[in-house]
OpenMM code with the backbone's topology and positions (N, CA, C; nanometers):
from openmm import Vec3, app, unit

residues = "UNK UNK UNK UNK UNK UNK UNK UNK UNK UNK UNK UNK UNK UNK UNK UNK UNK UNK UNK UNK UNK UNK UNK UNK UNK UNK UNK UNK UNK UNK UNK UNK UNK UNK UNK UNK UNK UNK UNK UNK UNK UNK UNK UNK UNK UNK UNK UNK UNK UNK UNK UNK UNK UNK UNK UNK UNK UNK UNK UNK UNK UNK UNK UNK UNK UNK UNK UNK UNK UNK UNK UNK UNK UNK UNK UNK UNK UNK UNK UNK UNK UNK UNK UNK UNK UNK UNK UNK UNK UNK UNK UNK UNK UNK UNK UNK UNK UNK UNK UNK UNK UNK UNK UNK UNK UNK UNK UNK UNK UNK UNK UNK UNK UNK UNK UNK UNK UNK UNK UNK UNK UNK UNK UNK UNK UNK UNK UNK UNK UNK UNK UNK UNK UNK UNK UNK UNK UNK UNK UNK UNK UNK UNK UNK UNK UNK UNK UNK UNK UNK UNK UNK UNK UNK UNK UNK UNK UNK UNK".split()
positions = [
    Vec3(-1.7481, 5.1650, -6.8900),
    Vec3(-1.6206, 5.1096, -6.9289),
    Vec3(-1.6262, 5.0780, -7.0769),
    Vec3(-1.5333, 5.1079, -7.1324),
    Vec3(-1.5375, 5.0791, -7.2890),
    Vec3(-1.4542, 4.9773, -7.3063),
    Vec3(-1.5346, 4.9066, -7.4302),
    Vec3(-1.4770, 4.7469, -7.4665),
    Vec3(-1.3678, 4.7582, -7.5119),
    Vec3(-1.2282, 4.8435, -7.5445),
    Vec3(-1.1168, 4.8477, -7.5267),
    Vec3(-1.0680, 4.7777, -7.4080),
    Vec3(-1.0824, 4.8720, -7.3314),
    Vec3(-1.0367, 4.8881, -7.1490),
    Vec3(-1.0431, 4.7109, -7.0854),
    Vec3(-1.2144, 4.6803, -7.1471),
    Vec3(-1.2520, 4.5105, -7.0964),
    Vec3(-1.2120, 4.4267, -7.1224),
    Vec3(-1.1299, 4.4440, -7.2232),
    Vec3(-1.0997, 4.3268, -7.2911),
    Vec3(-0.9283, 4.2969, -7.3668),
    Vec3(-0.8638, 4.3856, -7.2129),
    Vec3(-0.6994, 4.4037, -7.1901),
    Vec3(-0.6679, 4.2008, -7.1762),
    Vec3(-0.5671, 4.1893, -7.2303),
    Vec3(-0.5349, 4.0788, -7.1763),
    Vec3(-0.4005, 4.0742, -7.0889),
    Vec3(-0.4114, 3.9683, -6.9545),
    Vec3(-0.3204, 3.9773, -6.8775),
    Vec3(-0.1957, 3.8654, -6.9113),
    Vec3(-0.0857, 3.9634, -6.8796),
    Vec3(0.0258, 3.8656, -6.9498),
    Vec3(0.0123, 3.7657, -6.7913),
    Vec3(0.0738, 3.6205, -6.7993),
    Vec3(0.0992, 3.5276, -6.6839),
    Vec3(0.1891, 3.5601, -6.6199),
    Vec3(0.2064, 3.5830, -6.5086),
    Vec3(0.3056, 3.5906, -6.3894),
    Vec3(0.4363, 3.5019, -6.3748),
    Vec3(0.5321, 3.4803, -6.3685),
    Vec3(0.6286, 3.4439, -6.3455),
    Vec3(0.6105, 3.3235, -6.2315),
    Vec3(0.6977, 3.2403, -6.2550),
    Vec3(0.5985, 3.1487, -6.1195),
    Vec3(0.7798, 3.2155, -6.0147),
    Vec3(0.8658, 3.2296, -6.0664),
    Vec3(0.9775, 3.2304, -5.9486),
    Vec3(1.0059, 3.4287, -5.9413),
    Vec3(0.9924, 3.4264, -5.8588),
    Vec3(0.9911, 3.6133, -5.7880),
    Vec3(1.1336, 3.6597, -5.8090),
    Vec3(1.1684, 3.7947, -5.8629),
    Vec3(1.3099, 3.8074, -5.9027),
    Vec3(1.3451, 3.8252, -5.7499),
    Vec3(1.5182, 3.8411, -5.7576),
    Vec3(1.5773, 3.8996, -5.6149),
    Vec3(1.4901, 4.0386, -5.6227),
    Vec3(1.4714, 4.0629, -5.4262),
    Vec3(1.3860, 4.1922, -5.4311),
    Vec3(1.5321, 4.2979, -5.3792),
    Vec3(1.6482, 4.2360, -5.3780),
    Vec3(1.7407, 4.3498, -5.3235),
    Vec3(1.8294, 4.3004, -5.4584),
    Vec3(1.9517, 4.3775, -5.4558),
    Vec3(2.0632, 4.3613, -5.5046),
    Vec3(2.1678, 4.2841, -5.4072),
    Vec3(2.2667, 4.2250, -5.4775),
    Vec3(2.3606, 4.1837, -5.3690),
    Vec3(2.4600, 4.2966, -5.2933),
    Vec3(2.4567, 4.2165, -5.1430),
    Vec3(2.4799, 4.2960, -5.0621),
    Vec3(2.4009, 4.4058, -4.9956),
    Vec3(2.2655, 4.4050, -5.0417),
    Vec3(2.2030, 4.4832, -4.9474),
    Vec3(2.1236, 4.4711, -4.8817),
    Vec3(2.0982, 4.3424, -4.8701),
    Vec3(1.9546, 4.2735, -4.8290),
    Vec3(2.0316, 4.2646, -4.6440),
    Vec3(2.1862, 4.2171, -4.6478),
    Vec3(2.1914, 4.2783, -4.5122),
    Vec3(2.2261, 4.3470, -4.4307),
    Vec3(2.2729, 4.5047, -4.5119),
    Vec3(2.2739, 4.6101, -4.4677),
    Vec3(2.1111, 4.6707, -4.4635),
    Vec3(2.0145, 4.6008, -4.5080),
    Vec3(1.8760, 4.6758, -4.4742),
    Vec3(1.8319, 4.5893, -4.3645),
    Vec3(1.8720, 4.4656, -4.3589),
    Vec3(1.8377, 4.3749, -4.2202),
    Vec3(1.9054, 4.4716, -4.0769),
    Vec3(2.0266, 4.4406, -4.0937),
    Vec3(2.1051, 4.5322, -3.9972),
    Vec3(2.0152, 4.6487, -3.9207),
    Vec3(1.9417, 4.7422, -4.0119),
    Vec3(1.8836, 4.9017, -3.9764),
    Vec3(1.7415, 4.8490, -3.9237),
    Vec3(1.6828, 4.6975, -3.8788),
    Vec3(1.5687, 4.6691, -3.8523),
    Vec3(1.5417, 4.6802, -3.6905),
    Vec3(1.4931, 4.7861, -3.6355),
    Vec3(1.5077, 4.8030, -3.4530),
    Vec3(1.5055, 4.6578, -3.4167),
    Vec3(1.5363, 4.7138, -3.2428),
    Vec3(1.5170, 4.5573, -3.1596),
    Vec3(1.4202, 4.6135, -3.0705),
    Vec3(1.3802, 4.7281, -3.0774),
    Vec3(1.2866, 4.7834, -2.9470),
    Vec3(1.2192, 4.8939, -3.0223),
    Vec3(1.1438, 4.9469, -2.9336),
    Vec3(0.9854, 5.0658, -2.9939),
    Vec3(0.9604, 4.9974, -3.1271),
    Vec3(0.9543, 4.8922, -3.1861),
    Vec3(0.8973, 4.8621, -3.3207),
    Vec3(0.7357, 4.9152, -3.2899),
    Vec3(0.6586, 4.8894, -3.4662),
    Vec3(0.5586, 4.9345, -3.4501),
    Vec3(0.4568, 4.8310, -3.3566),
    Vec3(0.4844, 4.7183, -3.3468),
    Vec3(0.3783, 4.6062, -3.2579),
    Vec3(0.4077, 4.6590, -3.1021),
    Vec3(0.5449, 4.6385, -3.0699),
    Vec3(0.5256, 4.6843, -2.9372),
    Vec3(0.4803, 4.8050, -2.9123),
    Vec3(0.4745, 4.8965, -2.9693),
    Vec3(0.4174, 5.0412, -2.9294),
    Vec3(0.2502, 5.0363, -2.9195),
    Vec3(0.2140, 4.9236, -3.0213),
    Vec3(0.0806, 4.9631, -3.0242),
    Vec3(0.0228, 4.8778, -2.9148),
    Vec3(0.0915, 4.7382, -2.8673),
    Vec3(0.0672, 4.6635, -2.7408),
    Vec3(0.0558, 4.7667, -2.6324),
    Vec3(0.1665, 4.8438, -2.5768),
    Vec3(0.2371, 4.9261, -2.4815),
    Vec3(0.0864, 5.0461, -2.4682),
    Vec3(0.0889, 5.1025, -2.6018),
    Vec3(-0.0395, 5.1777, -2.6015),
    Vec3(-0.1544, 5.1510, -2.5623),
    Vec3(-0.2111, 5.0601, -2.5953),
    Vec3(-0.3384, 4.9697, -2.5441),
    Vec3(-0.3357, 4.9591, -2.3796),
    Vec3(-0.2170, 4.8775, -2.3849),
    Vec3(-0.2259, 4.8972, -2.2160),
    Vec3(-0.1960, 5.0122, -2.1393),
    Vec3(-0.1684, 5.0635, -2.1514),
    Vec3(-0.1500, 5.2376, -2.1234),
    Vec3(-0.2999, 5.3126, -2.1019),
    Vec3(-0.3752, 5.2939, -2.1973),
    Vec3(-0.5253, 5.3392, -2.2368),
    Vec3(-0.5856, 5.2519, -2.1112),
    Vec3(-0.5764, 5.1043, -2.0605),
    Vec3(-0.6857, 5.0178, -1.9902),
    Vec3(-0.6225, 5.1035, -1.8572),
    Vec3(-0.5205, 5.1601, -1.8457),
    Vec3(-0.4898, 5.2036, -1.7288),
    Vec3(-0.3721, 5.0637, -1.6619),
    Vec3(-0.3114, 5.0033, -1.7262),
    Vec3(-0.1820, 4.9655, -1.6726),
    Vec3(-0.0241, 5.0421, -1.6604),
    Vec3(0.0232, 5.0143, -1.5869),
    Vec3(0.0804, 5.1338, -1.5957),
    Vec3(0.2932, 4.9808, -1.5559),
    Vec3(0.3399, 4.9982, -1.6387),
    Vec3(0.4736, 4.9385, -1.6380),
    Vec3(0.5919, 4.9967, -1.7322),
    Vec3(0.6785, 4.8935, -1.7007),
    Vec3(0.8049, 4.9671, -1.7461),
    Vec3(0.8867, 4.8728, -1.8694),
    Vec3(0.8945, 4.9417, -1.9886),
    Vec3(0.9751, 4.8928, -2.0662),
    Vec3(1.1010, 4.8784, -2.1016),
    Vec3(1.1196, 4.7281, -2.1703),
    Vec3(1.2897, 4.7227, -2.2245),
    Vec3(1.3293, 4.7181, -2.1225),
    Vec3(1.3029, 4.6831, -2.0330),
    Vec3(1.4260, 4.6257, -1.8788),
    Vec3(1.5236, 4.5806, -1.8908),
    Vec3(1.6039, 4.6106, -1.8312),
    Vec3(1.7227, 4.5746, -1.8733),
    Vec3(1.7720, 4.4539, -1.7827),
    Vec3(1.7537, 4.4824, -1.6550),
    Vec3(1.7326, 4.4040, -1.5471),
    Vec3(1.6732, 4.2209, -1.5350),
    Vec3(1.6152, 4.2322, -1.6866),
    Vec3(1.5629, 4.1257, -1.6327),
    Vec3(1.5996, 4.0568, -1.7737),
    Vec3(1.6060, 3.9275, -1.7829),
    Vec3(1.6475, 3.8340, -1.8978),
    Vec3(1.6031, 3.8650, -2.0061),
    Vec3(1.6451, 3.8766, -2.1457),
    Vec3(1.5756, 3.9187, -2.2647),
    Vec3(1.5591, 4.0508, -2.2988),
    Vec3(1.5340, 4.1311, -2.1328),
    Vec3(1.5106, 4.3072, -2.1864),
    Vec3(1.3805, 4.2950, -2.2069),
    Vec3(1.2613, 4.2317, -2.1606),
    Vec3(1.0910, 4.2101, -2.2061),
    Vec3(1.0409, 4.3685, -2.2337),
    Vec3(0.9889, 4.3270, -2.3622),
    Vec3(0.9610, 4.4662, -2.3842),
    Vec3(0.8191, 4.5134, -2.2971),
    Vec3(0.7673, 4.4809, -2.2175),
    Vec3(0.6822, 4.5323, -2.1002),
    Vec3(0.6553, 4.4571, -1.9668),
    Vec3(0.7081, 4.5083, -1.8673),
    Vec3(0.7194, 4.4333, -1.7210),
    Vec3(0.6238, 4.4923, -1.6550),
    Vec3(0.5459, 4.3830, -1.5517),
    Vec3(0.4150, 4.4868, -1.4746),
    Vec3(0.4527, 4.4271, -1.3340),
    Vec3(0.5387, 4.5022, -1.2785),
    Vec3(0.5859, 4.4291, -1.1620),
    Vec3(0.4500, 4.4102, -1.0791),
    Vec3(0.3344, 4.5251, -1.1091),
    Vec3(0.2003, 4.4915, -1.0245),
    Vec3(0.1391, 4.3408, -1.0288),
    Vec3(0.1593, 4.3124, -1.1122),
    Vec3(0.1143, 4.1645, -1.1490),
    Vec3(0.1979, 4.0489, -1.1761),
    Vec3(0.3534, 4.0722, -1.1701),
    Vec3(0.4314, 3.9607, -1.1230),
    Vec3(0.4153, 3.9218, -1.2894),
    Vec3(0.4103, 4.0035, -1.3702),
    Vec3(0.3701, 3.9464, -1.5458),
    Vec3(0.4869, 4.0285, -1.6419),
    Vec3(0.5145, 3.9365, -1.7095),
    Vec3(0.6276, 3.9911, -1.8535),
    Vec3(0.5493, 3.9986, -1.9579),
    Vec3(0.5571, 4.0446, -2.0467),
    Vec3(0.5502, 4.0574, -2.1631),
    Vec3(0.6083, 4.0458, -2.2973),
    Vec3(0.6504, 3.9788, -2.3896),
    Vec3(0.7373, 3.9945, -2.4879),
    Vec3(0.6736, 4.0161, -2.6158),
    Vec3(0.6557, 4.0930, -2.7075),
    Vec3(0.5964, 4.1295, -2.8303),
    Vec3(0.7180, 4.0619, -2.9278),
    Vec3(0.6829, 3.9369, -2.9900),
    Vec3(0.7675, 3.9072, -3.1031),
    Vec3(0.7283, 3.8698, -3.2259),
    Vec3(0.8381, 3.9617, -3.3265),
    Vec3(0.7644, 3.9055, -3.4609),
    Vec3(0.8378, 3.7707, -3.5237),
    Vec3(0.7189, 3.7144, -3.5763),
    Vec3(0.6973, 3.6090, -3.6581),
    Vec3(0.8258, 3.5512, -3.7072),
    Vec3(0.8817, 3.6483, -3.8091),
    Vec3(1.0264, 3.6316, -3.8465),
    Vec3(1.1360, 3.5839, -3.7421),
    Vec3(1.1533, 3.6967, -3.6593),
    Vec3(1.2920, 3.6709, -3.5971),
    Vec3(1.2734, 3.6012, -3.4719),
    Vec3(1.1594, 3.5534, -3.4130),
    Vec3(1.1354, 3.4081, -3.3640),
    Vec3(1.0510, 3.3255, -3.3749),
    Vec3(1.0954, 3.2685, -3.5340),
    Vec3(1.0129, 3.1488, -3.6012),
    Vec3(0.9062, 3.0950, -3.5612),
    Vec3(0.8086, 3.1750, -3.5649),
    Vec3(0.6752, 3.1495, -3.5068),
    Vec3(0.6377, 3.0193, -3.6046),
    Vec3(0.6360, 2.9209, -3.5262),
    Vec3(0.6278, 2.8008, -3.5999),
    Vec3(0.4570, 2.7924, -3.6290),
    Vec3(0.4191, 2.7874, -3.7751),
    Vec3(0.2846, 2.7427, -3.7878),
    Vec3(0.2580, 2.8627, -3.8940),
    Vec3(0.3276, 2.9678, -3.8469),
    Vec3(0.2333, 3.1173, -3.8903),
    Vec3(0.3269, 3.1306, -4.0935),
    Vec3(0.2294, 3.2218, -4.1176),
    Vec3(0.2618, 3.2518, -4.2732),
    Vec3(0.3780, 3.3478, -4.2770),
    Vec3(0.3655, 3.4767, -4.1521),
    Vec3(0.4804, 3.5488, -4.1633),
    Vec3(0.6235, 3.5196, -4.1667),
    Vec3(0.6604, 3.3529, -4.1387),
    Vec3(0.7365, 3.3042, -4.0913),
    Vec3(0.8172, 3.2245, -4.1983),
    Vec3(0.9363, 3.2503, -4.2917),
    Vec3(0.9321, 3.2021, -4.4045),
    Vec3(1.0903, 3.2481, -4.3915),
    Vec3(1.1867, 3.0861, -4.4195),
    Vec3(1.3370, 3.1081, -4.4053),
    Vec3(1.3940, 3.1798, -4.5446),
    Vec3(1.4739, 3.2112, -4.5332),
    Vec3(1.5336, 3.3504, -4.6464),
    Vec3(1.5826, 3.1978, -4.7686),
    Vec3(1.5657, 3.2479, -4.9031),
    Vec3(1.6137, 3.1521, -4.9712),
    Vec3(1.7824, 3.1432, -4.9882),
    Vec3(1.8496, 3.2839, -4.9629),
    Vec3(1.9672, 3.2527, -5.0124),
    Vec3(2.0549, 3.2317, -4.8492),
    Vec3(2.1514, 3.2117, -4.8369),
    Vec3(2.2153, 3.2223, -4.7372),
    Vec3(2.1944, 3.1046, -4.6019),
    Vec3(2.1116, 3.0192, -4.6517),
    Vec3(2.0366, 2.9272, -4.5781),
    Vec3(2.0991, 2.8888, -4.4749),
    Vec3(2.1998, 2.8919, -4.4823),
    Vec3(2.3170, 2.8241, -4.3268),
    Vec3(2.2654, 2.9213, -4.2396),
    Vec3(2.3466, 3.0313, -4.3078),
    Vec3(2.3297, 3.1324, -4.1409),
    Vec3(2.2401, 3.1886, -4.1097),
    Vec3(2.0953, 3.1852, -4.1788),
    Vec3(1.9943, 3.2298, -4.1436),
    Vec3(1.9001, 3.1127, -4.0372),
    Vec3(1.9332, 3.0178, -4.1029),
    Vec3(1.8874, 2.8746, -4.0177),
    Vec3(1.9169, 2.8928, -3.8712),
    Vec3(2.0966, 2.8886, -3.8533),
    Vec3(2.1600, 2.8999, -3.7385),
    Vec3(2.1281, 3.0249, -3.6483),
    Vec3(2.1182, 3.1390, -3.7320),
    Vec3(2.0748, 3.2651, -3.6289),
    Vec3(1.9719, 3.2167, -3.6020),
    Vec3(1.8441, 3.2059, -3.6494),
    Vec3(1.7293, 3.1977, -3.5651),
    Vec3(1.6748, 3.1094, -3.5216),
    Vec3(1.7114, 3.0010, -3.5581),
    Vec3(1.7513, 2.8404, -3.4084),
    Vec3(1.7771, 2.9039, -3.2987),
    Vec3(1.8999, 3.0150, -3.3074),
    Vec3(1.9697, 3.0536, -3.1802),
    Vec3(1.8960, 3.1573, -3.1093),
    Vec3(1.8246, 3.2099, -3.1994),
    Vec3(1.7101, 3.3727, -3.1084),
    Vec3(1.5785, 3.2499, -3.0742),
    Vec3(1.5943, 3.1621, -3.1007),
    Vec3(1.4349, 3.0705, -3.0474),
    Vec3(1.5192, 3.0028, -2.9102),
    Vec3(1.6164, 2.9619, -2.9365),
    Vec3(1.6516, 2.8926, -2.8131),
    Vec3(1.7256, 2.9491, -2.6672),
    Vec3(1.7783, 3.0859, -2.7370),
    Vec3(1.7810, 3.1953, -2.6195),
    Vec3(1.6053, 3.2341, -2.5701),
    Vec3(1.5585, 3.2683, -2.6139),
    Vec3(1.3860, 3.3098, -2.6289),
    Vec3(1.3371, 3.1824, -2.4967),
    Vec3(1.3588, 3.0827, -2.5154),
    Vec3(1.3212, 2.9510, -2.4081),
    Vec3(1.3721, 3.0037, -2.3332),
    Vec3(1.5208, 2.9998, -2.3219),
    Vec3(1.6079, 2.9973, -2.1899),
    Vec3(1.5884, 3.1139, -2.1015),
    Vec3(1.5785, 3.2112, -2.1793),
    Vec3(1.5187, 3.3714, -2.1115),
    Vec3(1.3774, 3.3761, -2.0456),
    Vec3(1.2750, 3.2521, -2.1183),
    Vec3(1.1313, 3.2330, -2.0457),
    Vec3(1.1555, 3.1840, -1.9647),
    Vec3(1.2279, 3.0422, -1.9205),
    Vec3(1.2568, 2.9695, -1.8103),
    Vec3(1.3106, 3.0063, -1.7620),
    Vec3(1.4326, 3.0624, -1.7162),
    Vec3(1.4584, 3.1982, -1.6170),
    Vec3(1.3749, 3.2758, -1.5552),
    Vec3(1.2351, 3.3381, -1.6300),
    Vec3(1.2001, 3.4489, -1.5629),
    Vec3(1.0912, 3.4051, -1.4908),
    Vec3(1.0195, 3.2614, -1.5405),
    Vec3(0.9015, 3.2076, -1.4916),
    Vec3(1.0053, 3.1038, -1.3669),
    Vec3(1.1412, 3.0244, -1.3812),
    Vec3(1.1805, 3.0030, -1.2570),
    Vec3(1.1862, 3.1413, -1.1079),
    Vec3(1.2012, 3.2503, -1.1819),
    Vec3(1.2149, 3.3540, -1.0427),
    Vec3(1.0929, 3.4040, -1.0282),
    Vec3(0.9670, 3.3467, -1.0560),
    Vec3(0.7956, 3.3703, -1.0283),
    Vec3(0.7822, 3.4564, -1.1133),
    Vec3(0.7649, 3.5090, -1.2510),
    Vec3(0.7246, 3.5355, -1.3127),
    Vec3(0.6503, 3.4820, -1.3959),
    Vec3(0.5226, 3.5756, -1.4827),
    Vec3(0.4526, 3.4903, -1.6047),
    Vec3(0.4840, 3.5544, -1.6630),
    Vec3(0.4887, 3.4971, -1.7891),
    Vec3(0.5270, 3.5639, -1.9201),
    Vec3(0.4339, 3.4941, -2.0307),
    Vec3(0.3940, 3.6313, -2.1078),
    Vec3(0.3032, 3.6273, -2.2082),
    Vec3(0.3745, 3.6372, -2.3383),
    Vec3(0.3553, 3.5602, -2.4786),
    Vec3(0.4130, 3.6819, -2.5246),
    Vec3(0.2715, 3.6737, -2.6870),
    Vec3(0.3161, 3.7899, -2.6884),
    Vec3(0.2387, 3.8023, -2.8173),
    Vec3(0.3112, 3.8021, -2.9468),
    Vec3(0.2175, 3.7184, -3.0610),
    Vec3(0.2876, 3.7411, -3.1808),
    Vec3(0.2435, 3.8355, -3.3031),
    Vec3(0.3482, 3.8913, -3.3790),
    Vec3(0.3085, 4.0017, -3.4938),
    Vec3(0.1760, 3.9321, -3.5454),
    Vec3(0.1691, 3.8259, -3.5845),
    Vec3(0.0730, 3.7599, -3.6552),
    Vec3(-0.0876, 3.7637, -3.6001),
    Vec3(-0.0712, 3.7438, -3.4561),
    Vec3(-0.1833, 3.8159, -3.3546),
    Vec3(-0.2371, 3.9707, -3.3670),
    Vec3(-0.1879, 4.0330, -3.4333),
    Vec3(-0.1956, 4.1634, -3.3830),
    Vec3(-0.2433, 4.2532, -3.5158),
    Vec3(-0.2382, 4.1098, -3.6742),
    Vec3(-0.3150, 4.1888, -3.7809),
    Vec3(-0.4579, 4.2722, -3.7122),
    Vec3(-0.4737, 4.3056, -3.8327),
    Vec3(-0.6455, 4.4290, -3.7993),
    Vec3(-0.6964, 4.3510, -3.7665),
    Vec3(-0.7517, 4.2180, -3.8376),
    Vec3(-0.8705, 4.1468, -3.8298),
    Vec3(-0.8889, 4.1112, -3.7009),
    Vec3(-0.7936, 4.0879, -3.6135),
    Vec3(-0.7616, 3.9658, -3.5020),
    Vec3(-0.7237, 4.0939, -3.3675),
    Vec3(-0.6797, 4.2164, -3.4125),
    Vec3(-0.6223, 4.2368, -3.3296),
    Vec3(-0.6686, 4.2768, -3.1741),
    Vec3(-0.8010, 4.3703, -3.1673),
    Vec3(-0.8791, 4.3913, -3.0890),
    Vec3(-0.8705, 4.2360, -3.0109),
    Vec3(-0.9476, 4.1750, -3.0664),
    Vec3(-0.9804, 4.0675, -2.9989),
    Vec3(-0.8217, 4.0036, -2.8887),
    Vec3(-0.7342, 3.9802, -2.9638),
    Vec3(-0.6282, 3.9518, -2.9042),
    Vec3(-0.5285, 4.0533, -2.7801),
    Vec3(-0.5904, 4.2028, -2.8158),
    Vec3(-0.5294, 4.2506, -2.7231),
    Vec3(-0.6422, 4.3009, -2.5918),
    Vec3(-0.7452, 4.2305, -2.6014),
    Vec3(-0.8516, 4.2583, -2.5121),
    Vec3(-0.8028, 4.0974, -2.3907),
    Vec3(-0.7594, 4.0228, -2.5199),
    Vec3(-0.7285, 3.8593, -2.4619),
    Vec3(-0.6055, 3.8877, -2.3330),
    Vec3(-0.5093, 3.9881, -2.3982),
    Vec3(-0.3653, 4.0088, -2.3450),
    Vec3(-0.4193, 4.0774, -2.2266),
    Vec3(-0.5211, 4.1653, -2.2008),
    Vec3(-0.5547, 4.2799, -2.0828),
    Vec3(-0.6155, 4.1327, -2.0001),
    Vec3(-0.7097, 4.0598, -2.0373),
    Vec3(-0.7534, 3.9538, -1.9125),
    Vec3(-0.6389, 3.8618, -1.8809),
    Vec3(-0.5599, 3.8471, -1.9323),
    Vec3(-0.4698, 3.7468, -1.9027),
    Vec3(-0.3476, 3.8186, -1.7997),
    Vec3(-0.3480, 3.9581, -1.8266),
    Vec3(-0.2426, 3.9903, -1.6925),
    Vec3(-0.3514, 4.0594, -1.5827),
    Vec3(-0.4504, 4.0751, -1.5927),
    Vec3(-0.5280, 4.1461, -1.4587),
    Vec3(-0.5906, 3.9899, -1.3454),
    Vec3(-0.6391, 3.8903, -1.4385),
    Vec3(-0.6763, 3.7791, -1.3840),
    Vec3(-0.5978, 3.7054, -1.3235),
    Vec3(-0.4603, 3.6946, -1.3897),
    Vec3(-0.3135, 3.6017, -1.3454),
    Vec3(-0.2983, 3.5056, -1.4389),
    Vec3(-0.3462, 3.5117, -1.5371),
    Vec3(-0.2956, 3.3710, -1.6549),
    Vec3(-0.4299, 3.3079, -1.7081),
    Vec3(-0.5473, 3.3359, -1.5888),
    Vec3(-0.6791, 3.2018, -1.6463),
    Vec3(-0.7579, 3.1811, -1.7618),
    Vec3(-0.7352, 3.3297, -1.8426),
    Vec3(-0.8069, 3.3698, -1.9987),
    Vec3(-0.7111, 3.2282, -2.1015),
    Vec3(-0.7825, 3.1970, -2.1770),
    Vec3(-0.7039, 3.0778, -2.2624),
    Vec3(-0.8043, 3.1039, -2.3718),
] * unit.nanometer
topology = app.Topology()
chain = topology.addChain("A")
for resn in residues:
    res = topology.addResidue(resn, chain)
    for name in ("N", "CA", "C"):
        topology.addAtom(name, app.Element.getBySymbol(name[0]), res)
């Protein structure tokens, strides 16, 4: 490396991040974001597919639409990300700065449908698992989806 190259100096960073959209498009690109086959549930769905479970997705039939039902095991599944049900605690989870009303109010309202759709399905004997995006980084993920395979073959007792 030549002492040119070493001895670049770095300008300081900005401490406040510009807008990353223009106005008006931040929710026409929200809008085009699936509600089903995202990339987490596919790779959940896959995994269990591989251990040899074998169920049915996106039900329609049943509260929420769970994106994997194992009627063999009386078990739901819901794969949700971080964002759009405020995984309270996690980093992915971060309210939009502009628009604060209705972003607040929508996803108050996808957390508190999210309850009402669990208590429904666990009142008609169901368990329901669900996993979060935040679970499912590289580092963690094995481990967590090895967690998800004992927890529906056993009946719930993996913790």
């Amino acid at each position: 490396m030549s002492a040119a190259n070493g001895n670049r100096k770095r300008t300081p960073r900005k401490s406040s991040k510009p807008e990353k959209y223009a106005r008006g498009t931040r929710s026409y690109t929200m809008s085009h974001i699936r509600g089903k086959d995202t990339s987490i549930e596919v790779l959940v769905r896959s995994y269990l597919f591989r251990r040899g479970l074998r169920f049915r997705k996106n039900d329609k039939r049943y509260p929420g639409h769970p994106d994997v039902v194992l009627p063999k095991y009386r078990t739901i599944v819901f794969v949700n990300g971080c964002f759009w049900h405020m995984h309270e605690g996690c980093t992915k989870h971060s309210m939009p700065k502009s628009n604060v009303e209705f972003w607040t109010a929508k996803l108050l309202r996808n957390r508190a449908r999210d309850a009402a759709q669990h208590a429904e399905l666990e009142a008609a004997g169901w368990r329901v698992i669900v996993v979060w995006e935040c679970e499912l980084a590289k580092a963690a993920r094995e481990e967590r989806l090895a967690k998800l395979y004992e927890q529906i073959v056993s009946g719930g007792a993996v913790e």
